[in-house]
C-alpha positions, -999 to 999 in steps of 0.1 A, spaced: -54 254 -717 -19 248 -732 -8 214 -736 22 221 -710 -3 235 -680 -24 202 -684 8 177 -683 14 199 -651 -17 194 -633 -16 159 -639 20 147 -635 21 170 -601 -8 145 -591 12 113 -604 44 130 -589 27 134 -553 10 95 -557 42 83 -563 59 104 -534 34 93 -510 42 57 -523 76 56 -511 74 77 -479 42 62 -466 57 28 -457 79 45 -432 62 47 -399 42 15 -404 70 -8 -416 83 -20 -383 44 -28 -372 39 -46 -407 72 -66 -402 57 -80 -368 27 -88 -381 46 -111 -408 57 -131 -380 95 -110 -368 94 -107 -332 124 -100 -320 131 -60 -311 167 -59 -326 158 -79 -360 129 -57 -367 147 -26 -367 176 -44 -388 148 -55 -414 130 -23 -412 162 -6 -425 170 -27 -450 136 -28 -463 132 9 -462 168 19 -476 171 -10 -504 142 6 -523 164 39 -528 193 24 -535 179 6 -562 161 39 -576 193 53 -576 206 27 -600 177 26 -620 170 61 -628 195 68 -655 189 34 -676 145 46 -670 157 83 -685 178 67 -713 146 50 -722 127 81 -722 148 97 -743 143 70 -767 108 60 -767 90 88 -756 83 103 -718 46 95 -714 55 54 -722 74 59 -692 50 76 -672 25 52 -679 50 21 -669 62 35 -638 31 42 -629 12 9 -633 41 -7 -622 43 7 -588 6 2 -586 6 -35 -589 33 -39 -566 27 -17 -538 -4 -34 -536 8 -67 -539 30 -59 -505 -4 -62 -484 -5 -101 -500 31 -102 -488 31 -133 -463 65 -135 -450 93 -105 -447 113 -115 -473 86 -115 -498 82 -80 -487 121 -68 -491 119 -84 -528 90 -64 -536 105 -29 -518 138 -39 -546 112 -40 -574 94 -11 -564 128 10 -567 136 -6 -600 100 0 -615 103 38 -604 110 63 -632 78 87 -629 96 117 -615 120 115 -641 100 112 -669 76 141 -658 107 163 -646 119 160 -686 81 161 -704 79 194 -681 113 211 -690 108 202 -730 72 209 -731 76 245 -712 84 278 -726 118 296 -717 89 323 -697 75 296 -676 100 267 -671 110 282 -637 73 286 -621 63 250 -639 92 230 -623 90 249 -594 56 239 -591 64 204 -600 92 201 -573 61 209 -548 44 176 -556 70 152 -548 82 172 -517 44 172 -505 42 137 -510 74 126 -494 71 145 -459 25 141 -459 34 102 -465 45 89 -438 16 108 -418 -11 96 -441 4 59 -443 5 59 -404 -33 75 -404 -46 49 -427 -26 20 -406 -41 33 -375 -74 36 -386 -81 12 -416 -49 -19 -410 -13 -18 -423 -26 -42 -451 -46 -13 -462 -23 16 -463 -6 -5 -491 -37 -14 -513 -51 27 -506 -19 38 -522 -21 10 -549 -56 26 -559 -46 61 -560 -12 52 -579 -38 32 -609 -59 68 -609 -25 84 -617 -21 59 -644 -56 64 -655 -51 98 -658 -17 99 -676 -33 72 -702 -63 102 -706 -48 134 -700 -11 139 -708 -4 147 -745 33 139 -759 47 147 -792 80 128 -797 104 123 -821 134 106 -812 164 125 -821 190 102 -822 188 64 -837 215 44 -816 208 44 -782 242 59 -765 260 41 -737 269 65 -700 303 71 -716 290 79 -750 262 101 -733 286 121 -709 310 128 -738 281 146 -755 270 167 -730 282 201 -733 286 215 -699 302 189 -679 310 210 -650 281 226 -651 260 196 -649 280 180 -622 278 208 -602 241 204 -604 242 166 -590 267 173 -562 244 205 -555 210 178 -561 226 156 -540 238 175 -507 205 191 -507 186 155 -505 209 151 -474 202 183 -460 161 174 -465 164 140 -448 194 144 -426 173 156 -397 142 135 -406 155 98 -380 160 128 -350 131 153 -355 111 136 -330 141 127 -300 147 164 -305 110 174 -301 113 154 -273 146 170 -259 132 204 -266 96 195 -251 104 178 -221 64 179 -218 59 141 -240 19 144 -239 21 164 -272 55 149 -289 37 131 -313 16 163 -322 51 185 -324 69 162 -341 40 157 -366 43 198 -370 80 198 -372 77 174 -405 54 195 -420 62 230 -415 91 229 -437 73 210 -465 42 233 -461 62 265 -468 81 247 -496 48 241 -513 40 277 -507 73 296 -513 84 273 -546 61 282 -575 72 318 -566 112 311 -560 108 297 -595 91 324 -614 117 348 -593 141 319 -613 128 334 -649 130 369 -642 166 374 -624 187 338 -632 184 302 -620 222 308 -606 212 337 -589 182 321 -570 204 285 -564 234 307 -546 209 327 -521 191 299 -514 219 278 -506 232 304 -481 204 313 -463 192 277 -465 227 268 -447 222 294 -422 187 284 -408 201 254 -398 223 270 -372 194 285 -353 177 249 -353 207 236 -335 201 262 -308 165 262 -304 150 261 -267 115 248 -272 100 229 -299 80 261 -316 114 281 -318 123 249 -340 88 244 -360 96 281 -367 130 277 -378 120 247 -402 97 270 -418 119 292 -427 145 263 -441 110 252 -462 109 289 -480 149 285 -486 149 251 -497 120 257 -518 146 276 -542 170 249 -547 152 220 -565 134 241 -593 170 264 -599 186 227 -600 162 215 -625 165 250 -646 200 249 -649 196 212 -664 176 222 -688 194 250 -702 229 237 -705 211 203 -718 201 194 -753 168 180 -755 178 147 -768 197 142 -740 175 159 -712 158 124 -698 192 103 -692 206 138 -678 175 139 -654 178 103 -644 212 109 -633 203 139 -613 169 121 -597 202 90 -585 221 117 -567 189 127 -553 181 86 -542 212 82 -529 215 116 -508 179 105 -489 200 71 -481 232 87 -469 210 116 -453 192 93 -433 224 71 -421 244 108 -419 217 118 -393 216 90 -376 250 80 -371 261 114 -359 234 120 -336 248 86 -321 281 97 -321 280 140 -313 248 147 -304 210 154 -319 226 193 -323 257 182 -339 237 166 -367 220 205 -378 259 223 -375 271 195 -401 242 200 -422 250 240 -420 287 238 -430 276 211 -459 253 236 -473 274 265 -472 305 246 -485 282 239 -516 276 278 -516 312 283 -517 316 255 -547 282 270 -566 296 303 -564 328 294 -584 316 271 -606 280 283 -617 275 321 -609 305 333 -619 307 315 -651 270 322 -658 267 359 -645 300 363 -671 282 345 -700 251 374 -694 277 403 -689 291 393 -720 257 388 -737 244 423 -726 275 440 -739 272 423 -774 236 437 -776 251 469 -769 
């Protein structure tokens, strides 16, 4: 087996771990904060935010200096740290014995994290030009899985097990990922350059500075788009329903459909990325995705909507790997992990502000209002992709194709 296929398998293990390690705390957070001794309704929904949203926020900040260091000692080191790290302290937040103790572990699990970074870059350098699309496609799968089948398998093991456990379960599986890393992922590195370069020297160096920012805005409003609709899925089910024997069922449904067909759709958007052009894959998917959403806003029962997230999983599935693609091409190796852990911040901070954006405006227009501002967000990036990445790139292969001729 090539040395790239087996750092697959085993980083989209880590990858969905470590996915299911930040997601799974969600539905169960609230309970756990009660049992630490909060009683009082209003403060645990304050705390609970807090606690959730800190740990992102922190990511965000994080995951450039975590790629700088990749870039400098090596990606599996990194791997290996993140790893551990969010082992030990995931599992050190069933010991917690007051709700503070908790927050301050939630900030050091988002400044420990760093594993999807570091396997994002070891995956990009490592793969062939022929495969790069269908490996980080497949990649993109594991963290996506992990994310949405979190919060379901955090709340399963809560319910069946106690919210001490979910914590110390996930803590176990996170030490097999480092286990495995330690065994199984092979690196050759060589560190390119000798001084470790500061953001502003870094930025200066990077070649396609348009280009690449155009992949974190694109990175970012699609993290908003994903978890924009996540705090109203199941007041919707409920509004769509009107039957609340099955909402939890529905709702359940409704969070998986469109990470099930993700996981099935995104290996094959990003093989279609290697044949026909990242650019080309990133724009279609960025329209239809955009589109699908209007239909969700006028859904009349809750399997028209399951339906219609489905569909957004398949177009969806199309924009992560292309995003990750694009990165690697117009990025020089010795830059790729600080390039990454800029990306993986604009993807941090567009689950916070999707998950405030949904929210608030649910509050403020309406549950349907949240899925028309989601549409026109997507197909203003359209718009912006369009002008900025396909034309320049569909030029750059006209141009190429007539100096072969």
């Amino acid at each position: 087996m090539p040395m790239w296929r087996r750092n697959l398998i085993v980083c989209w293990f880590g990858m969905f771990v470590t996915g299911v390690g930040m997601s799974q705390v969600a539905p169960i957070l609230p309970l756990y904060i009660e049992q630490l001794g909060v009683h009082n309704t209003a403060l645990i929904a304050q705390l609970s935010g807090i606690a959730f949203g800190i740990t992102y926020i922190v990511s965000a900040v994080f995951s450039p200096i975590w790629g700088q260091a990749a870039d400098r000692f090596g990606r599996k080191p990194m791997l290996l740290r993140a790893s551990l790290g969010m082992a030990v302290v995931i599992g050190c937040m069933g010991f917690a014995h007051n709700v503070y103790v908790l927050i301050v572990l939630r900030i050091l699990q988002g400044a420990i994290t760093g594993y999807g970074t570091a396997c994002t870059t070891l995956i990009a350098i490592q793969t062939d030009k022929e495969h790069a699309g269908w490996a980080l496609g497949t990649l993109s799968t594991a963290n996506i899985a992990g994310s949405l089948l979190g919060p379901t398998i955090g709340g399963f093991v809560a319910e069946h097990f106690g919210l001490q456990d979910s914590f110390f379960i996930t803590g176990v599986l996170l030490l097999v990922a480092f286990l495995t890393t330690l065994l199984f992922v092979k690196e050759t590195f060589v560190r390119e350059h000798q001084k470790t370069l500061g953001i502003k020297e870094t930025w200066r160096i990077v070649p396609e500075k348009s280009l690449t920012l155009t992949m974190f805005v694109t990175f970012f409003v699609l993290t908003v788009a994903l978890y924009s609709v996540e705090p109203i899925i199941t007041v919707y089910i409920t509004e769509l329903s009107g039957n609340t024997g099955h909402i939890a069922l529905l709702a359940g449904l409704a969070f998986s459909a469109s990470g099930l067909a993700n996981i099935i759709s995104a290996p094959r958007l990003g093989k279609l990325s290697d044949q026909i052009g990242a650019h080309k894959v990133i724009l279609a998917a960025l329209i239809v995705a955009g589109l699908i959403f209007i239909p969700q806003a006028l859904a009349q029962n809750s399997w028209q909507f399951i339906g219609f997230r489905f569909l957004f999983g398949i177009a969806a599935a199309g924009l992560i790997p292309s995003v990750n693609i694009l990165i690697k091409k117009i990025t020089p190796d010795a830059l790729t992990g600080r390039v990454f852990g800029f990306n993986m911040s604009a993807g941090y901070l567009g689950v916070f502000a999707g998950s405030i954006l949904g929210g608030q405006v649910a509050a403020w227009f309406g549950i349907r209002a949240v899925f028309w501002i989601t549409s026109v967000l997507l197909l203003v990036n359209a718009v912006w992709v369009y002008f900025k990445v396909y034309q320049k790139l569909n030029n750059h292969e006209l141009a190429l194709g007539q100096n072969a001729d």
